[in-house]
N, C-alpha and C positions, 0 to 999 in steps of 0.2 A: 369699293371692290365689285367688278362686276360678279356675272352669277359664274361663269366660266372660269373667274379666277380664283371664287368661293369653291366650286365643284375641284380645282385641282388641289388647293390647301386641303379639305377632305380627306382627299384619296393619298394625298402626302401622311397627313396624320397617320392614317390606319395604315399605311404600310410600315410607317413606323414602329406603332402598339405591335402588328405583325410581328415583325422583327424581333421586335423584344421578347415576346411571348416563347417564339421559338430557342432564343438564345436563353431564355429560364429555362427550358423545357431542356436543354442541352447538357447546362450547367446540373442541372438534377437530376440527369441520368447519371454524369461524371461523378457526382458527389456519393449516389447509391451504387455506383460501381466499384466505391475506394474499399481495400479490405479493412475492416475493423481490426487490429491486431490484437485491440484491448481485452476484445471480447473470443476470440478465436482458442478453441481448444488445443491447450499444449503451445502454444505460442510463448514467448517471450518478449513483454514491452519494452521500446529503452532506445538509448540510453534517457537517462533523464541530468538535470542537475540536483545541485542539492540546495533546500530551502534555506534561506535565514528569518529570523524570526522579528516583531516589532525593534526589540532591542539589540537590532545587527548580529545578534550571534548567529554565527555560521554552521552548516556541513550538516541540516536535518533533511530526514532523507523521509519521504512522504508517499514516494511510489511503494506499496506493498500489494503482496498476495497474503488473503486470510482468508481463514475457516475456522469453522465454531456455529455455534457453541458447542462446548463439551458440559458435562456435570461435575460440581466441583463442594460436593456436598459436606454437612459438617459444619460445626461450628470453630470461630478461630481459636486456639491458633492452629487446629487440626482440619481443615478442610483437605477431604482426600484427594481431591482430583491432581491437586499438585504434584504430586510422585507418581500417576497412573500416567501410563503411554498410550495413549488414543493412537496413535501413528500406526503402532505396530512395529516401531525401530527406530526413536523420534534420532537418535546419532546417526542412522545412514541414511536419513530420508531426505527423498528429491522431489518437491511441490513442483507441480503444472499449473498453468490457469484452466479451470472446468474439471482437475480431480478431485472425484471423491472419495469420500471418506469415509467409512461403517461407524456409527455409532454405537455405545455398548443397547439401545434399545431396538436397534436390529435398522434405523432409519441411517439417512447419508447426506451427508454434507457436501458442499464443493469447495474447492479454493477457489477463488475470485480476485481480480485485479480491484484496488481499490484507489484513490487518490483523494488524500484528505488537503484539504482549502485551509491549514492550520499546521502549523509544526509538531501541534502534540496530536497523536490518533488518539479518537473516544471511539471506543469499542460500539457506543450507542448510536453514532452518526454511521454506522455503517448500514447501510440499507439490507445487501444480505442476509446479513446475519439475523435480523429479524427481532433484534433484543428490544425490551422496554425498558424505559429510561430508570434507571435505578434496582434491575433486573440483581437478584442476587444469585451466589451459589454457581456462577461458572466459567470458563475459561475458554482462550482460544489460542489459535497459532499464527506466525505472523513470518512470511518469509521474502529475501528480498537479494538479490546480487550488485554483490559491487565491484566494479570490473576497472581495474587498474592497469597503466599503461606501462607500469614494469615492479616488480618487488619494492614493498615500502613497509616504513612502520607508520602505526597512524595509531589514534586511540578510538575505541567505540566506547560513548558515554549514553550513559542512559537513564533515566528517570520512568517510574511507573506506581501505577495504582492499580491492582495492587501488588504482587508478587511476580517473579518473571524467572525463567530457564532460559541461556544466550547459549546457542550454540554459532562457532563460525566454521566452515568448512567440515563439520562433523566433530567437531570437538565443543563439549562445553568447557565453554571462558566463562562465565557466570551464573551463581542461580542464588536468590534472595527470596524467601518463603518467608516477608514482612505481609505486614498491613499499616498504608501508609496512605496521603495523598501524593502525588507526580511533582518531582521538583527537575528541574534542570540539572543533569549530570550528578545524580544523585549516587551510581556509582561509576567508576574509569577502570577501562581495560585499554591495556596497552597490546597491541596484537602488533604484527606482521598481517599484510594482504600480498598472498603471490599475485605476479604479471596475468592477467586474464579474470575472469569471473569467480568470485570469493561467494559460497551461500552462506548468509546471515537467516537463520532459525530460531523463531522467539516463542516462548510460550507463555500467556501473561493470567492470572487468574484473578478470580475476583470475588471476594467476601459480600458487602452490599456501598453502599454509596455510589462516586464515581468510578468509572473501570477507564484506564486510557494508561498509553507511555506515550515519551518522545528520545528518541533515538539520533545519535549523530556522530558520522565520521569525521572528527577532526587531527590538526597537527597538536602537539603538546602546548601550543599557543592559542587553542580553541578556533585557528581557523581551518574554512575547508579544504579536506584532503586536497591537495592536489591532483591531476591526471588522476582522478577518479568519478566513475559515472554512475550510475543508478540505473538497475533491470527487474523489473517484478513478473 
């Protein structure tokens, strides 16, 4: 190769590196320009689908909004926090992502999108929340919409460690003031979901051990809802 043909390979090279440099440069303006939705206050994430687990079972739903801790003080089978309304109105209340929440020590909480890499939520993998691993003595709230493509019946099943209040649409459908560990469909509610966005409002407490549930919209045959999506 002469020296002429060396000097243009060169300048071929670096106009290529060129190139490229610019076209990253490009790309990472576009990617820091995209809105975060996850993270944006009052926003709503979604739709999602819904998880199955190692063993095919279907319709767990993993997108949630939580906050917490609350205090849940007491020993079993009396731990108080359970019957106390941190909300303020826990039947008519409407979670945002970034609201918060007054605690009774005068400090505040927010709700937060969360997405667990697991079918079951542990309250401990939640970064937020800021709990230690075997934290006792408290409780939190867990809220999530499920937005149907027309009127249906469907069952929500659920399993928890330890204790939990199910409100859906403002109604409580269930409330179990156990201590237990988290089994799969530990209990079944048969609901109705109207056409449009249904809120699912959980509140789950926690004695000491593990703290976690796992929740799921299925048909009477444990598969997932049909024409149903997931919004946190």
């Amino acid at each position: 190769m002469s020296k002429s043909q060396f000097r243009i390979c060169i300048s071929v090279l670096a106009l290529v590196a060129m190139c490229a440099f610019i076209a990253g440069c490009e790309e990472q303006a576009r990617t820091d320009a995209k809105p975060t939705m996850e993270k944006a206050a009052g926003t709503t994430a979604g739709p999602y689908e819904f998880s199955s687990n190692w063993m095919d079972e279907e319709g767990f739903i993993t997108h949630w909004l939580i906050v917490g801790p609350f205090p849940n003080p007491g020993e079993r089978p009396d731990n108080k926090g359970f019957n106390v309304d941190y909300l303020g109105g826990e039947a008519g209340y409407t979670p945002t992502n970034e609201m918060e929440v007054s605690k009774p020590d005068g400090t505040t909480v927010k709700w937060q999108q969360y997405l667990s890499t697991y079918t079951e939520i542990s309250f401990f993998a939640v970064e937020h929340l800021g709990l230690d691993y075997d934290q006792e003595d408290v409780l939190c709230y867990c809220a999530c919409w499920l937005e149907a493509n027309a009127d249906k019946d469907v069952e929500i099943r659920i399993g928890s460690d330890d204790g939990y209040k199910l409100w859906l649409n403002g109604k409580l459908i269930g409330t179990e003031h156990v201590y237990r560990g988290a089994e799969i469909d530990q209990e079944i509610y048969p609901v109705k979901l109207n056409k449009g966005k249904n809120l699912i409002l959980l509140k789950v407490d926690q004695d000491w051990g593990e703290y976690e549930f796992m929740l799921r919209a299925v048909t009477s045959d444990g598969k997932a809802a049909p024409g149903v999506k997931v919004w946190n």
